[in-house]
N, C-alpha and C positions, 0 to 999 in steps of 0.2 A: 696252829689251826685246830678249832673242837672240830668234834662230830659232826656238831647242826652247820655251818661256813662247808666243811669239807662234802657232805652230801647236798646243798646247797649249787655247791660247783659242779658237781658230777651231772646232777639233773640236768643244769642250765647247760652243759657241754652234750648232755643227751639230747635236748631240744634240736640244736643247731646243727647236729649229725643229723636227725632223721628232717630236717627243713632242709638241710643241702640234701640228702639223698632224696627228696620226694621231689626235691625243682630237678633234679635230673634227671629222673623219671618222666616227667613233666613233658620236658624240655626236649628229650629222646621219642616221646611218642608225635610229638608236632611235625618232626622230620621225618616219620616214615608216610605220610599223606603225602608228602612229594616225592622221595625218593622210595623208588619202588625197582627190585631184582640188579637189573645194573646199572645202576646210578641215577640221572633223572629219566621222565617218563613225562608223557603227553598228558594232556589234560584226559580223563576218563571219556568213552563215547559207550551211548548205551542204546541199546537194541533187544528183541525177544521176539517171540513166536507164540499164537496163540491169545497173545494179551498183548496189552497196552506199554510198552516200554515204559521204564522209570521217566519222571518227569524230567527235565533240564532244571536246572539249579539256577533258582533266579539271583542269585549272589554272583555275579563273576567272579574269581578268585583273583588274590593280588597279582600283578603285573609280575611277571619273573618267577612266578610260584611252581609251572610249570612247563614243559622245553616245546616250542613247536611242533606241530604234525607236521611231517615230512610232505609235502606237494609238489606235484610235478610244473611244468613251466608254463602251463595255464591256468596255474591255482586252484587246482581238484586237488582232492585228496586223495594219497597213494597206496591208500588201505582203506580197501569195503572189507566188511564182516558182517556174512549172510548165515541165519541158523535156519537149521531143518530136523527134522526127525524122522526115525526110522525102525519097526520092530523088530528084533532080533528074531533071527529064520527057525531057530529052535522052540521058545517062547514069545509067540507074538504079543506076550503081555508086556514084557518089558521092552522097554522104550530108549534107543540109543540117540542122545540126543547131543548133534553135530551142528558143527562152524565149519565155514567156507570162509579160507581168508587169501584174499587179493590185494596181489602187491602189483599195482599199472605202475610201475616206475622201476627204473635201470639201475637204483640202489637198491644193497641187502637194508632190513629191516627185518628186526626183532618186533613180535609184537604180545601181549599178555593178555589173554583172555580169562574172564574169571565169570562167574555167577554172579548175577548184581549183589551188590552189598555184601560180596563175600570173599573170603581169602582160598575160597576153592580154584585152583587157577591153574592153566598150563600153559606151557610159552610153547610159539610159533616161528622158528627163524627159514624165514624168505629170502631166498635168494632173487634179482631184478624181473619184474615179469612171471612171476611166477604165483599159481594160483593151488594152496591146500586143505584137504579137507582133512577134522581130526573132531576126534568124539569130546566132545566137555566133560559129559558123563552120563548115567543111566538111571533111567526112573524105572518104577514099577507103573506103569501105565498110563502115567504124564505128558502129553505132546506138547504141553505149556511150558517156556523157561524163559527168564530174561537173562543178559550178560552187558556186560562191561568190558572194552577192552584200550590200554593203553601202549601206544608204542614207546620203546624202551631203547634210550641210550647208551 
């Protein structure tokens, strides 16, 4: 084999390493929109204070994409998530801006709150009946936020 066949091969073997590594790059980031902390996750539900919640997505997503919301046996939903805000007693500039999350049903339930469109997020594990409150995070003088939250299997 010359030079020009042997660098020839090399390249064409370079191509098809970084065409496999990019499809699975690819391919790995499609699957974390569905699986999300531990394992799959409910369809997103979005709410906010102050403004208008994100819209709803007029695309339904494919069938299987993501796991049920847990309901109870009249078919409400087993998880409200109410926000609120509140100045902190030191500096009443800053802004501690809080979830209320309600679990009406007699199973435990994981559930993930985030900032809409954001990976700012903290999880909430509910034991049956059970109703907690916990800070999302803190603005400097913001009473406005929106969130996202999916329950987690």
């Amino acid at each position: 084999m010359n030079n020009a066949n042997l660098s020839r091969h090399f390249a064409q073997a370079g191509r098809i390493t970084c065409s496999l590594a990019l499809a699975a790059v690819l391919s790995e980031s499609g699957a974390q929109a569905q699986i999300v902390g531990f394992g799959r996750s409910s369809a997103p539900m979005y709410g906010g204070t102050g403004m208008a919640p994100m819209p709803a997505n007029p695309f339904p997503p494919m069938k299987g994409t993501y796991a049920p919301s847990h309901k109870a046996p009249d078919g409400t939903a087993c998880i409200s998530v109410h926000p609120s805000t509140r100045p902190q007693v030191i500096n009443p500039k800053i802004i501690d801006q809080l979830v209320t999350v309600n679990n009406t049903c007699g199973q435990s339930i994981n559930v993930q709150v985030c900032y809409a469109g954001s990976s700012d997020c903290i999880t909430v594990a509910l034991s049956g009946y059970q109703k907690l409150q916990r800070i999302l995070g803190i603005s400097a003088g913001s009473t406005a936020f929106r969130y996202e939250y999916r329950e987690l299997y």
